[in-house]
Structure formats: C-alpha cells, structure tokens
C-alpha positions, 0 to 999 in steps of 0.5 A: 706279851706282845713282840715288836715287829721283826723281834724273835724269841727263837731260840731263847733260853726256857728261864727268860722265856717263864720269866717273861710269862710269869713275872715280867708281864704281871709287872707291867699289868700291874702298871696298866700296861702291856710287855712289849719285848723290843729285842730278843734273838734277832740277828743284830749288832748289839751294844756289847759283843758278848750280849746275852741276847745271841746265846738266848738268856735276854730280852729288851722290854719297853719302857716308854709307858712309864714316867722317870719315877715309875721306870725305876720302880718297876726296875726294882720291883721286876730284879726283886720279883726275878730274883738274883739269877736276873740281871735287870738294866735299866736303858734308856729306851728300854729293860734289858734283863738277862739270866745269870744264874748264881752258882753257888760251891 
C-alpha cells in the first residue's frame, strides 16, 4: 500500500487500517495493481462536513488503474470482502470506504 503524497493515516481507526492491509490491497493485487490511499486524515475540506475521514474510520483509494467495467467490479468485490461493518462508494476519482459498524440489539 502506498500513500499519496501529503495523505496521513494518523490517527486512523485500527479496523480501516486492517482492512486496508488484509482486504483491500489483496484486491488491488488481485488486479495487478497497487493500493494508493489518496486521503486519509489530513486536514481538509472534505465533500461532507461530517466525513468519516476526520474522526479516523475512511480512506479514499485510487481508482484510475481500472476500466468503468473493472471499477465496478472490484467496488463489489472489496464491500463483499469487508463485509457490512464497511461502507464501500464508488467516486469518480477514487473508493471511499469507511467503517460503519453494524450493531445489532
């Protein structure tokens, strides 16, 4: 996994930083290609004001190596590998996953 220049991961929540190392860059191996985190916790005006990536649970992930077909397929394969704790989008420049734990009563 490599990181952008001027991305941070400090900060980051253990579970999007395993899922990372353990699911997420497998996937892009899979595909020939290396996981490149674009944003993490670095300090910047995100999309949403309540993003996931200031609290530590997201990472944006490039997805420029890939054809419109391929991007959607690994868009279902990475949610299918993180299972429903994950949120995995599909942006125009990139993944956006984040951890959103399902509690259950």
């Amino acid at each position: 996994m490599l990181l952008k220049e001027g991305v941070s991961i400090a900060g980051c929540r253990a579970e999007i930083l395993i899922a990372a190392i353990t699911i997420i860059c497998p996937v892009y191996n899979k595909y020939g290609h290396r996981a490149v985190v674009t944003s993490g916790t670095e300090k910047y005006k995100h999309s949403v004001d309540r993003s996931k990536h200031y609290c530590g649970d997201a990472l944006d992930f490039r997805s420029r190596y890939f054809n419109e077909n391929d991007k959607h397929k690994v868009k279902d394969e990475l949610q299918k590998n993180l299972g429903r704790n994950f949120v995995v989008i599909l942006e125009h420049t990139h993944f956006h996953i984040h951890y959103a734990p399902v509690y259950e009563a």
